[in-house]
C-alpha positions as CSV (number, residue, x, y, z in Angstrom):
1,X,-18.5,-19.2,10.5
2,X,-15.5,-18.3,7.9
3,X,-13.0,-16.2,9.2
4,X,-10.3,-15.5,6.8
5,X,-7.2,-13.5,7.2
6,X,-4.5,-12.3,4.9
7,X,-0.8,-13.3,5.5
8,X,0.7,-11.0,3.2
9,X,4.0,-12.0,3.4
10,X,5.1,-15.9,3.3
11,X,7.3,-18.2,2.1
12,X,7.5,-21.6,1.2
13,X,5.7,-24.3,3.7
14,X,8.2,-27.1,3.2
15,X,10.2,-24.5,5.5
16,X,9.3,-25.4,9.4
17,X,9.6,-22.4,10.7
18,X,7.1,-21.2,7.8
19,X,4.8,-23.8,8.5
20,X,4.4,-22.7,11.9
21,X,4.4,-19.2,10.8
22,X,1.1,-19.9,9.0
23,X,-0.1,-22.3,11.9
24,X,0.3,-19.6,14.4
25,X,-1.1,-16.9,12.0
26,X,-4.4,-18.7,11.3
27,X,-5.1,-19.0,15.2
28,X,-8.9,-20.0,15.8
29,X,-9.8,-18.5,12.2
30,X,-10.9,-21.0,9.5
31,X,-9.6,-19.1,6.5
32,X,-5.6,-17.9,5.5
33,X,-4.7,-16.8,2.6
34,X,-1.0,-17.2,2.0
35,X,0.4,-14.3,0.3
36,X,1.4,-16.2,-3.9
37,X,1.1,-19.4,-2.6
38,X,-2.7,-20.2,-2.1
39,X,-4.5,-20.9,0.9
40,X,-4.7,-23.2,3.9
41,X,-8.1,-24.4,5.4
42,X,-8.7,-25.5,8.7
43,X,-11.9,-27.4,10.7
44,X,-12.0,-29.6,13.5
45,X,-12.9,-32.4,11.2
46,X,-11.8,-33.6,7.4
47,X,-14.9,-33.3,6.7
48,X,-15.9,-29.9,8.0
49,X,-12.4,-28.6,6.9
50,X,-13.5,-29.6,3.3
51,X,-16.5,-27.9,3.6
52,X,-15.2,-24.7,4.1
53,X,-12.7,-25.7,1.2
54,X,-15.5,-26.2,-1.5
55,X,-17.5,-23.0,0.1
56,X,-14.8,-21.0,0.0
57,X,-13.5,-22.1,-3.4
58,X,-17.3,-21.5,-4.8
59,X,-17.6,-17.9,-3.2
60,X,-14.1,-17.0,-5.0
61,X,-15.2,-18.1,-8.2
62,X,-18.3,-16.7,-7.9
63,X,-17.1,-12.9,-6.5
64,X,-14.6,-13.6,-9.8
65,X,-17.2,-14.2,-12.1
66,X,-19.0,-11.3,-11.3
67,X,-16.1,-8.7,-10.9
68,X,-15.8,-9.8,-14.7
69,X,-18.2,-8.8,-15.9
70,X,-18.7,-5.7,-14.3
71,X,-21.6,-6.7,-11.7
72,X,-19.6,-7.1,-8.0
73,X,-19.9,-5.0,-5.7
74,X,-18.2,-5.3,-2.0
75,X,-20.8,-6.7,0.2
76,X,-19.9,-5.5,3.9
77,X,-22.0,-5.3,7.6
78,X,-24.3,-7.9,8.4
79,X,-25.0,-9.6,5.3
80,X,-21.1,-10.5,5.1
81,X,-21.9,-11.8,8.6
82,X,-24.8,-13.5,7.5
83,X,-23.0,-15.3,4.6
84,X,-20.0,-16.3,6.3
85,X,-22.4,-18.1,8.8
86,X,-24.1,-20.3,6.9
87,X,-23.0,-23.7,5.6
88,X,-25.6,-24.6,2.4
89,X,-24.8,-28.6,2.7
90,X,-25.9,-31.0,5.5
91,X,-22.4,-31.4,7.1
92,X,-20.7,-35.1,5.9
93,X,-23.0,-35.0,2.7
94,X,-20.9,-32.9,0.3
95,X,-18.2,-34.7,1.4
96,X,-19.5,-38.0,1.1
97,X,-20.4,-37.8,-2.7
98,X,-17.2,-36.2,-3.6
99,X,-15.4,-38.9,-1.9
100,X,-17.3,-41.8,-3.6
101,X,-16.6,-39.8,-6.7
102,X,-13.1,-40.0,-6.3
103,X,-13.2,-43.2,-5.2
């Protein structure tokens, strides 16, 4: 499941004490957005830590896309639930094929 929290105010990582800031502020969650200066992922694997890269980065875009032209609405409650649950690759396969790609 995606859990994503907000730190709304940061500073730069090179900084230790910032890093751990950010460390100590994502906890258990998988998700932290870094107040103008991105995000930071986290999984108990490369591989599943990319995954909820990409399916974060594709929601975005897509919530984006949509506030654009005029179509988003907030979606809230169980379906919000439902979404952040579910994973659309087989984990490893995703991952795979972007790495042979890059390779």
């Amino acid at each position: 499941m995606l859990v994503l929290l907000v730190l709304e105010r940061f500073e730069h990582v090179e900084d230790p004490v910032n890093a751990r800031q950010a460390a100590q502020a994502l906890g258990s969650a998988s998700v932290l957005l870094l107040a103008n200066h991105g995000v930071l992922v986290a999984g108990p694997t490369v591989v599943e830590a990319h995954g909820r890269a990409v399916t974060f980065e594709h929601r975005c875009r897509t919530a984006w896309e949509h506030r654009t032209a005029g179509t988003g609405h907030p979606i809230t409650g169980p379906i919000r639930d439902q979404l952040g649950a579910t994973w659309p690759y087989r984990v490893g396969s995703l991952f795979a094929a972007m790495a042979r790609r890059e390779l």
